[in-house]
Each structure stands twice: as structure tokens, then as C-alpha cells.
C-alpha positions as CSV (number, residue, x, y, z in Angstrom):
1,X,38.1,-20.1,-11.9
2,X,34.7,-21.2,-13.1
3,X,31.9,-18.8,-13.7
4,X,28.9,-18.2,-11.2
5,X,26.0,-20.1,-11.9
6,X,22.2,-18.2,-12.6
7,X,18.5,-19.7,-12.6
8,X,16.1,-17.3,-14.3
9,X,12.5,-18.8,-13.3
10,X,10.6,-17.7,-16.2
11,X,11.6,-16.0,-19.6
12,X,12.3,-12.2,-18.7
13,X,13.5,-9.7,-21.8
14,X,16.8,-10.9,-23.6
15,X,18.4,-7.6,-22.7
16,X,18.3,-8.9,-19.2
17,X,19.8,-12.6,-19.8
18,X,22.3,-11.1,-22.4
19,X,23.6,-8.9,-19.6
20,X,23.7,-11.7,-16.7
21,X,25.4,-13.8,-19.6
22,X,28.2,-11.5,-19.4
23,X,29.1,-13.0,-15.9
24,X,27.1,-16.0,-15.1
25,X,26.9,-19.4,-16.8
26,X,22.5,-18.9,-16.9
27,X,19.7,-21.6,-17.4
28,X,16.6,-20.2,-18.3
29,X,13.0,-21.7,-18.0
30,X,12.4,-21.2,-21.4
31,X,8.6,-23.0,-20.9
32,X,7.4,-19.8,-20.0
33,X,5.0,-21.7,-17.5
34,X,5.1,-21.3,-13.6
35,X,7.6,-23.6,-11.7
36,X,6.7,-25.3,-8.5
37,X,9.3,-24.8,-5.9
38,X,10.6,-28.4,-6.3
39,X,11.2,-27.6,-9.7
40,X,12.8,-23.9,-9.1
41,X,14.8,-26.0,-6.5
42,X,16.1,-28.7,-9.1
43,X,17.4,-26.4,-11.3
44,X,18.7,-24.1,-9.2
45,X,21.2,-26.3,-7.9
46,X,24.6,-24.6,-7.7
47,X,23.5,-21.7,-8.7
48,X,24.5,-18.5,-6.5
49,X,21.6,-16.0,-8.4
50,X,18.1,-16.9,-8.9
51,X,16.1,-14.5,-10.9
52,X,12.0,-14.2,-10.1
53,X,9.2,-12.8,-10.9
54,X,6.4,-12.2,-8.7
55,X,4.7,-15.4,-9.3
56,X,7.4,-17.1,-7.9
57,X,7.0,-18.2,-4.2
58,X,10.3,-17.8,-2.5
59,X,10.0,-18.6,1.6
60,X,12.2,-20.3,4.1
61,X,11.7,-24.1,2.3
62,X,12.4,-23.1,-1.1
63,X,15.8,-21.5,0.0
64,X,16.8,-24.5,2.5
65,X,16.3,-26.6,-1.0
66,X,18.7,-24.3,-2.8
67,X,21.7,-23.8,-0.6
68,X,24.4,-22.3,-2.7
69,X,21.7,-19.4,-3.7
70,X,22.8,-15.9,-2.4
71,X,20.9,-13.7,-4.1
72,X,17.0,-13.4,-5.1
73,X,16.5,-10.6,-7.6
74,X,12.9,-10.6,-7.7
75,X,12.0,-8.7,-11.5
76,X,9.2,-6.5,-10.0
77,X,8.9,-3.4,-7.9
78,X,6.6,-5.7,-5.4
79,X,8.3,-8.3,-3.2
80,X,5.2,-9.8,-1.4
81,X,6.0,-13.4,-3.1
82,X,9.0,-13.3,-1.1
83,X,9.8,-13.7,2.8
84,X,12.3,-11.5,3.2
85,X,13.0,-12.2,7.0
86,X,13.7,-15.9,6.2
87,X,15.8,-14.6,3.2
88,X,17.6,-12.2,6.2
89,X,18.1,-15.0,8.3
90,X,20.1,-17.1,6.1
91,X,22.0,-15.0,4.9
92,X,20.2,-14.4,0.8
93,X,19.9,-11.0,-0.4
94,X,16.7,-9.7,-1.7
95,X,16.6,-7.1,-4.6
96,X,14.0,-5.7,-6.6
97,X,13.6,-3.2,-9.3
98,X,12.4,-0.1,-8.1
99,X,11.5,3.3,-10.2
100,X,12.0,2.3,-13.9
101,X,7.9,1.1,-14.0
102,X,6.6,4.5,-12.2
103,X,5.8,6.7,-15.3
104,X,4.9,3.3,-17.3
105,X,2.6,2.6,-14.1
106,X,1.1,5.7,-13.9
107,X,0.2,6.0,-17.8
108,X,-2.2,2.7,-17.5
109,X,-3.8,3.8,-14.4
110,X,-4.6,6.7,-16.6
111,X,-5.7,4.3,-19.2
112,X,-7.9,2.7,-17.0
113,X,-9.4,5.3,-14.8
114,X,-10.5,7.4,-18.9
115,X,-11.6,4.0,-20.0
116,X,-13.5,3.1,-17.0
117,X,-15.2,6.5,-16.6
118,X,-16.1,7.1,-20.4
119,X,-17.2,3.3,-20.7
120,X,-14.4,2.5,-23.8
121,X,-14.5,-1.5,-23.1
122,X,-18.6,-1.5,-23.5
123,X,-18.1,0.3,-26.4
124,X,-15.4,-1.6,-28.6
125,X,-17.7,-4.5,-27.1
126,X,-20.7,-3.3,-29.1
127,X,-18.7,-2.5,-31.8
128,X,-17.2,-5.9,-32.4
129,X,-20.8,-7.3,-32.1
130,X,-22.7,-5.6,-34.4
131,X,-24.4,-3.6,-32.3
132,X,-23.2,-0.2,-33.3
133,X,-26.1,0.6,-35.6
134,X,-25.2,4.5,-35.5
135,X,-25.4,8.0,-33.7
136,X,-27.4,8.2,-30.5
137,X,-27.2,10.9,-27.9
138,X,-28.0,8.5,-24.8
139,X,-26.1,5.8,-26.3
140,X,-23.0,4.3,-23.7
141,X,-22.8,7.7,-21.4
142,X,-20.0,7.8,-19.1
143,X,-18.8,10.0,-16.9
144,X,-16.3,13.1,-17.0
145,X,-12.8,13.1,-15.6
146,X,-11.8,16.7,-16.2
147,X,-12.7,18.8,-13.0
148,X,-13.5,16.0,-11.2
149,X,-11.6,15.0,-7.5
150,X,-8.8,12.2,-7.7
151,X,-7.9,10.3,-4.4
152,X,-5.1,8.6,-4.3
153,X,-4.6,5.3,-2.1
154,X,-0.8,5.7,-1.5
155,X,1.3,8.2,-2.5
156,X,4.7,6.8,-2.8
157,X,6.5,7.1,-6.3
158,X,3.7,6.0,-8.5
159,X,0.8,7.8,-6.8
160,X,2.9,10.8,-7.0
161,X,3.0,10.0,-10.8
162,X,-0.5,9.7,-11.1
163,X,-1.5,13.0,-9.5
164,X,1.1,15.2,-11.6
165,X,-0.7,13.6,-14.6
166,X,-4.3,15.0,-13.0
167,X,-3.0,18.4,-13.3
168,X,-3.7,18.5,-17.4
169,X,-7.3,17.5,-16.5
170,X,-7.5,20.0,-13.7
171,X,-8.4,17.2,-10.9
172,X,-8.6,18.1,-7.3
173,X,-6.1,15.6,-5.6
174,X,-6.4,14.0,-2.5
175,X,-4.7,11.6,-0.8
176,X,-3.8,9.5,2.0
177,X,-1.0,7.2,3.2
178,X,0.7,6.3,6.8
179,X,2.7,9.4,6.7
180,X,2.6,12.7,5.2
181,X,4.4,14.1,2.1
182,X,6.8,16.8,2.3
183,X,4.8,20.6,2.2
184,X,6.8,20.7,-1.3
185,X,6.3,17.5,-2.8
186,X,2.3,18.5,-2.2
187,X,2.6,21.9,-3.6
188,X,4.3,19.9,-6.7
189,X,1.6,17.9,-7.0
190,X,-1.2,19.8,-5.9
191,X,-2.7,17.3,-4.0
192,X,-4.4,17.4,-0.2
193,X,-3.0,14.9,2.4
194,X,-6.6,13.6,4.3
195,X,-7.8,11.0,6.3
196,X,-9.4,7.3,4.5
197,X,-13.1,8.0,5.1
198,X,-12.4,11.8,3.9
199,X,-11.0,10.0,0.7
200,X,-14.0,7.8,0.3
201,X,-16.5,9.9,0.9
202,X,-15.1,13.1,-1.4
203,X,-13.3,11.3,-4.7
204,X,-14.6,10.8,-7.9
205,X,-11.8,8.2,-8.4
206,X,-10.1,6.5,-6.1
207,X,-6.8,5.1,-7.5
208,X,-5.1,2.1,-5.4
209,X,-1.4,2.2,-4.9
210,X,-0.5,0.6,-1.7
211,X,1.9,-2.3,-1.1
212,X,0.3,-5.6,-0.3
213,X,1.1,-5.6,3.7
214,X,-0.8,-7.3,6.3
215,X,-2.9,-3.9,7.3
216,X,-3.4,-3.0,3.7
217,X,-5.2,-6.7,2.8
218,X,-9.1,-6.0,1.8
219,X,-7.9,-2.1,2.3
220,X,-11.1,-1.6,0.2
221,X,-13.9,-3.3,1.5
222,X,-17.9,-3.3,1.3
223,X,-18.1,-0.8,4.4
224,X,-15.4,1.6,2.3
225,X,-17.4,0.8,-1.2
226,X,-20.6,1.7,0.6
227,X,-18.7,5.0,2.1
228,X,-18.2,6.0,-1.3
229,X,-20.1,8.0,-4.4
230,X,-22.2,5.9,-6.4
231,X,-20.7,8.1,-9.2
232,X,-17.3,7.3,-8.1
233,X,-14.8,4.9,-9.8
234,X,-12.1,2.5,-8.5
235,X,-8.8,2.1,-9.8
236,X,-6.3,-0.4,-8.8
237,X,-3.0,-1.3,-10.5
238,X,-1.3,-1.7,-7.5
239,X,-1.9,-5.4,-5.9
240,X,-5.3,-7.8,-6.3
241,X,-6.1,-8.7,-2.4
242,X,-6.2,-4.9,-1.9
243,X,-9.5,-5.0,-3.2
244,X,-12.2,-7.7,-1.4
245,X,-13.4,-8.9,-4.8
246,X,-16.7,-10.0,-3.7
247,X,-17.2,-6.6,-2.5
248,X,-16.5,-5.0,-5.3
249,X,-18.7,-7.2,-7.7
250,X,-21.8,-6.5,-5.3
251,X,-20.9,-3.0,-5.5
252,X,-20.7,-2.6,-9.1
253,X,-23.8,-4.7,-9.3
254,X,-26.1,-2.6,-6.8
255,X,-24.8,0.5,-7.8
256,X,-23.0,1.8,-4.7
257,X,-20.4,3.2,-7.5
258,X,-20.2,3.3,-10.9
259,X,-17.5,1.2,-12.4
260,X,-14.0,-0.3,-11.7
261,X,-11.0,-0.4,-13.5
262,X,-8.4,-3.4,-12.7
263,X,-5.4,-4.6,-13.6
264,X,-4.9,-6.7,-10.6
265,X,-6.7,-9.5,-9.1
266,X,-7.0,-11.2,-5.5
267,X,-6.1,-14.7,-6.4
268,X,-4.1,-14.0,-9.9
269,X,-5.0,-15.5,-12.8
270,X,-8.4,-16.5,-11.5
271,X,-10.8,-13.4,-11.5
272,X,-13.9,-13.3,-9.6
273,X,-16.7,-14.7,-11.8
274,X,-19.0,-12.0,-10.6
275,X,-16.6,-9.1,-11.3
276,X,-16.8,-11.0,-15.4
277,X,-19.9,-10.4,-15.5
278,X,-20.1,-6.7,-14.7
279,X,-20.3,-4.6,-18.0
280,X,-19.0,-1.6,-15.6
281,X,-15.9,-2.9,-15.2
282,X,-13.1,-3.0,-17.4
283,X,-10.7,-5.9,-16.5
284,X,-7.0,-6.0,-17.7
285,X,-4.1,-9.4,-17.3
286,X,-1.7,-7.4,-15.1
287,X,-0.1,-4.9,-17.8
288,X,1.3,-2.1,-15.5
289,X,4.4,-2.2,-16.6
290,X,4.3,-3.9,-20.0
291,X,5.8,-1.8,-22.4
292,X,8.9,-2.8,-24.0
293,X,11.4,-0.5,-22.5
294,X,9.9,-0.8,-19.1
295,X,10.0,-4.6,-19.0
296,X,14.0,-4.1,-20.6
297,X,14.8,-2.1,-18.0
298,X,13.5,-4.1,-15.1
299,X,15.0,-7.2,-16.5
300,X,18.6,-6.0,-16.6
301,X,18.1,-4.1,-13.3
302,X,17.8,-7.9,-11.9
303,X,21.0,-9.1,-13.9
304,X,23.1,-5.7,-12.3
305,X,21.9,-7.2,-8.7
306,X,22.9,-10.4,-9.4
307,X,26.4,-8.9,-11.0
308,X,26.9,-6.6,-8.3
309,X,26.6,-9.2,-6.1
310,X,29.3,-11.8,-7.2
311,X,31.8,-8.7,-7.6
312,X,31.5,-8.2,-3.9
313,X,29.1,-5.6,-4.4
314,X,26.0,-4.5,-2.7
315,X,23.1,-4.9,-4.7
316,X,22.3,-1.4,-6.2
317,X,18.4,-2.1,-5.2
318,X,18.5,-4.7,-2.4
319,X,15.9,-4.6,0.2
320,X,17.4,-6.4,3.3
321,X,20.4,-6.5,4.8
322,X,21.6,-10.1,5.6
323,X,22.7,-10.9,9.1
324,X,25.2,-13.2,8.2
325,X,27.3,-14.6,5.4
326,X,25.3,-17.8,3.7
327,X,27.8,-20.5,4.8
């Protein structure tokens, strides 16, 4: 009986191709470079798994062009390059790879918010320059993070993350999302549940970790930038169009807060030319989850989907549930 067939879209962590390997016959873009959905099309023919990332568009056209395809498992806890209900309607299951990135998440949004607030990328800046030419007691002031109030944008598994962290720096914690937490899970955390412009108005740093959804586009805007401290900070590792970029440059410009801290951008790779040119804000390519046992883990979390799959399987971390076998 010959062997399922794999196309991985873009080179993902060998531990992850080793493992689908084991069960598939797997051609891998080994370019490295973005595929167009002709391309991804091409050669995915006959394959039953195709393995993305989250530069990958995956709609309704790109999976009429690849028939045999059953199963899309997409190597990132995000799944807004992907149409799941045209996926749903033709029968192609949808994974992702939830949970393994949450602790690795939450440790750069740390990184971020303590670099942002104590100004650490003006300061290697001035090092590297020259400009360091010793001790001064006004020199590159930032601001403090211990005592100071966190609100968290989203409190699913990596907000949650991110507030236990504050406790070490003893943070008040706020936050907000569409539904409350648990009594329990608060008391765990120690954070307040409260309403958007209670977040805005009160937090010293607002961390962003909502999922890129229709009502969640521009969630931050100039009217909530303008609501805010002009000592405050803004956080996002979460997704770029969160943030209405052009907003947040004329915010960091004029002072309505004092710095930002990104690792996400609105139209990925391409970052605002204003926002590089704002010595308040620290600017990072989309490292969340880039350490090396993250990036193994969600690698072969894709490959156990795929495997899962072609043994008659669900998919461990599918997010749909097809209406019909894919003819």
C-alpha cells in the first residue's frame, strides 16, 4: 500500500519532518521563502497533509486547487491565515498547535514590556554608537515596572501566563476579555476582571493578547491610545492589525503614552515607517515563540495531526469539525 503523501510549506524544525517521515512520503520547501498559492498548489498535488505556517493563505481556492488534501495543520497557535468554514465545507480538517508556546509567549512579553519601560533598545543603541561617554544621573530614564498596574487585553492561556509572572514584581492586574474567568482562576492570578475603558484609563501597561477576529481588528485605536496614561506602555505579542499602527506612531510621537513594545505588525513584514522612527519603541520580527524547544514542539504537534489523521484518528488539536468526508 503506498505511503500518504505530505507538503510542508516552509522549513519547520527537523524534529517535526523526522516525525511526519515516519508515516508520510514529505516534500519540503526547503527555499525557506513564502509560496504563492499556485505554487503551494503545484506541489501539493497528491498529497493528503499540508503543513503551514501562518504566512500561508489557505481559503476556499487554494483547497479546490489541491483536492486530495485532508488535513491543514497550521504550525501556530493562531489560525487567522486560514478559512476554516471553507475548510468545514469540504470536508479538510484544520489543526493548530495550542499550549506548548504559552510560557515561551509570556517570557518575551515580559522581555518587552522591561525593555520598553526601562528604555534597553535606546540604550544598546547608544552604546553601539559611541555615544556612551560615561555615568549620568538623567541619562536614558525609564520608567518602573514593580508596583505598577498590568492590564491585560485577553486573558486566555497566555494572558493568564503573563499575569502570574506580575506577581514577582508585585503588579496590580487587570483585565478584560468577552467573558469572565472563573472566581479561582482570578484569585490564582490575582488579577481584577474590568470593563476596556477601565483598562485604558487605569494600567501602566497594557499587554495585547487577543485573537485576530473581526471585532478585535484596530481593538487599540487613537480614541483608546488617547484614553490612556501618557506614562503608560503598550505591549502586543499577540497579532499586528490589533493595533491601528498609524495610531500608535502619532501616539508615541505626541506623547499620549510613553513607549511601545511590539513583536507584531499590521501588514507583516512591512512595519509602519513612522512607528521606525520612534526611539520609544522597541520593535521585534515576530519572536514569540522562538526558542528552540518551543518551535520543536509546535513542529511535531503538526506532524501528530497529520499522523493522527491518516490512522483514522481525530486530530489531537483540530479546530473544526468537517461536515462531510472530502470525496
Amino acid at each position: 500500500m503506498p505511503r500518504p503523501k505530505a507538503f510542508v510549506t516552509r522549513v519547520i524544525p527537523e524534529a517535526g519532518i523526522e516525525r511526519l517521515a515516519g508515516v508520510f512520503d514529505v516534500d519540503v520547501n526547503r527555499d525557506d521563502r513564502q509560496l504563492g498559492a499556485a505554487e503551494i498548489a503545484q506541489r501539493a498535488q497528491g498529497c493528503q497533509a499540508l503543513v503551514t505556517l501562518l504566512t500561508d493563505r489557505v481559503d476556499g481556492n487554494l483547497l479546490d486547487l489541491c483536492p486530495d488534501v485532508r488535513i491543514v495543520a497550521n504550525v501556530a497557535v493562531g489560525y487567522d491565515n486560514v478559512d476554516v468554514a471553507a475548510a468545514t465545507a469540504r470536508g479538510v480538517w484544520i489543526a493548530n498547535t495550542p499550549g506548548v508556546l504559552t510560557e515561551t509567549t509570556a517570557d518575551l512579553a515580559w522581555a518587552l514590556l522591561m525593555a520598553t519601560a526601562r528604555r534597553l533598545g535606546e540604550a544598546e543603541r547608544c552604546v553601539r554608537a559611541g555615544k556612551y561617554h560615561g555615568w549620568g544621573i538623567l541619562m536614558l530614564l525609564g520608567g518602573d515596572v514593580h508596583g505598577k498596574t498590568l492590564g491585560l487585553a485577553g486573558f486566555g492561556r497566555i494572558g493568564q501566563a503573563v499575569a502570574k509572572r506580575a506577581r514577582g514584581f508585585e503588579m496590580r492586574v487587570l483585565y478584560t476579555d468577552q467573558q469572565r474567568a472563573p472566581e479561582a482562576l482570578e484569585r490564582e492570578t490575582n488579577a481584577t476582571f474590568v470593563d476596556k475603558a477601565t483598562l485604558l484609563a487605569e494600567s501602566d501597561f497594557l499587554s495585547l493578547h487577543v485573537p485576530l477576529l473581526p471585532q478585535t481588528r484596530h481593538w487599540l485605536g487613537e480614541s483608546e491610545l488617547r484614553a490612556m496614561k501618557p506614562t503608560a506602555y503598550v505591549i502586543n505579542t499577540s497579532r499586528g492589525p490589533v493595533i491601528d499602527e498609524a495610531a500608535l506612531a502619532a501616539a508615541l510621537r505626541s506623547g499620549w503614552i510613553a513607549g511601545a513594545g511590539l513583536d507584531v505588525f499590521e501588514r507583516e513584514p512591512e512595519v509602519q515607517p513612522e512607528l521606525l522612527a520612534c526611539e520609544n519603541a522597541v520593535l521585534l520580527p515576530h519572536i514569540g515563540s522562538a526558542s528552540i524547544e518551543t518551535r520543536d514542539r509546535m513542529a511535531t504537534i503538526a506532524a501528530d495531526n497529520c499522523i493522527a489523521f491518516v490512522r483514522g484518528e481525530r486530530p489531537p488539536t483540530a479546530v473544526n469539525e468537517p461536515v462531510r468526508a472530502r470525496a
